[in-house]
C-alpha positions in Angstrom: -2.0 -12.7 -7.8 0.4 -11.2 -10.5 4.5 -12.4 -10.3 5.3 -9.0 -12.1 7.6 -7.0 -9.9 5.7 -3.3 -9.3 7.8 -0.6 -9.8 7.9 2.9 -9.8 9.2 3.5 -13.2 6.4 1.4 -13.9 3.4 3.1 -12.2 4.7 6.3 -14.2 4.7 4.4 -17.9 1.1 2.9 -17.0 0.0 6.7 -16.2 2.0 7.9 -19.0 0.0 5.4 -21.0 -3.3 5.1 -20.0 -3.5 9.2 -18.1 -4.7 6.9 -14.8 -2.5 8.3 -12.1 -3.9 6.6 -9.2 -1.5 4.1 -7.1 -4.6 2.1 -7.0 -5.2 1.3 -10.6 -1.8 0.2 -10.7 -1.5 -1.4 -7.4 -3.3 -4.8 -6.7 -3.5 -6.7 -3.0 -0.7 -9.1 -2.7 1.2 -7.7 -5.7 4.9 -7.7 -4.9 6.5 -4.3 -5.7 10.4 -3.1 -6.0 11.1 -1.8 -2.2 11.7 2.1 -4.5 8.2 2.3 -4.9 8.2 1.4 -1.3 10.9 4.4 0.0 8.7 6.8 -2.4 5.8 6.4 -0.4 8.1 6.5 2.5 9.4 9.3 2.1 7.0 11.5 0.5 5.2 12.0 4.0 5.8 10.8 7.8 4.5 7.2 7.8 1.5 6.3 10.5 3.7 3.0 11.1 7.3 1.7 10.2 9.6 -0.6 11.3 12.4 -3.4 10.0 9.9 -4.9 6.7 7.1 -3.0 7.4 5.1 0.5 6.3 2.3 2.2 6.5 1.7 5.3 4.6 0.7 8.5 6.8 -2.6 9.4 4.8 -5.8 7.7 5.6 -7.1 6.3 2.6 -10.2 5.7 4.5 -12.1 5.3 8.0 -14.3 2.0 8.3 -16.3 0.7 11.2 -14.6 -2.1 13.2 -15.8 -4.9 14.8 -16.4 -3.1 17.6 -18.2 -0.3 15.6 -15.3 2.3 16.4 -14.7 4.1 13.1 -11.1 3.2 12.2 -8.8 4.6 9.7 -7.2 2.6 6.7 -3.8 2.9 5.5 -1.9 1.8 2.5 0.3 -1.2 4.0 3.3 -2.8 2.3 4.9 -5.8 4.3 8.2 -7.2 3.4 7.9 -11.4 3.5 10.0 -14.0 2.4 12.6 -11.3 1.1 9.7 -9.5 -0.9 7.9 -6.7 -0.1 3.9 -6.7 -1.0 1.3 -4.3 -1.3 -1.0 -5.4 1.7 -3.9 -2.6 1.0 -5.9 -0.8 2.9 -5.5 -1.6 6.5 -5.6 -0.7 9.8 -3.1 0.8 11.7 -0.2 -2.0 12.6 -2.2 -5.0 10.8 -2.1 -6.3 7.2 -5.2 -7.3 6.4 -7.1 -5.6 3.8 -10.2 -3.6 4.7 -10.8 -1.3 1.4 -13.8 -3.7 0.7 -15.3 -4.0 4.1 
């Protein structure tokens, strides 16, 4: 796990730099990121979940089997924790644990 702060200004100098645009090149689970490249994905679409430290973006990234075998979506989850906010991943609605991989 990285101790660089994510930014926004910084996900546009890595595409600017490397012509990845992709949140997820830049992104990492468990990277802690400045809370403006938390209101950007805030604001650029209703979120599926919000509250006080908490946010899920309103696009699926992805829908994944359960353990129940229901076919769930994923969401791209930032949490805030110990005054920080972190990129959680992929996860289901209202949890923050990490299904891109699963």
């Amino acid at each position: 796990m990285s101790t660089e702060i994510k930014t926004l200004n910084g996900w546009t100098d890595f595409a600017d730099r490397t012509g990845r645009t992709s949140i997820y090149e830049y992104l990492r689970k468990g990277d802690i990121v400045e809370e403006s490249l938390v209101d950007y994905f805030m604001n650029i679409m209703p979120p599926r979940a919000i509250s006080y430290g908490y946010l899920q973006v309103g696009e699926p990234y992805n829908h994944i089997y359960d353990i129940d075998h229901r076919l769930r979506a994923t969401y791209m989850t930032f949490a805030e924790c110990d005054g920080k906010w972190r990129f959680y991943g992929n996860c289901f609605a209202y949890e923050t644990i990490d299904r891109t991989y699963c």
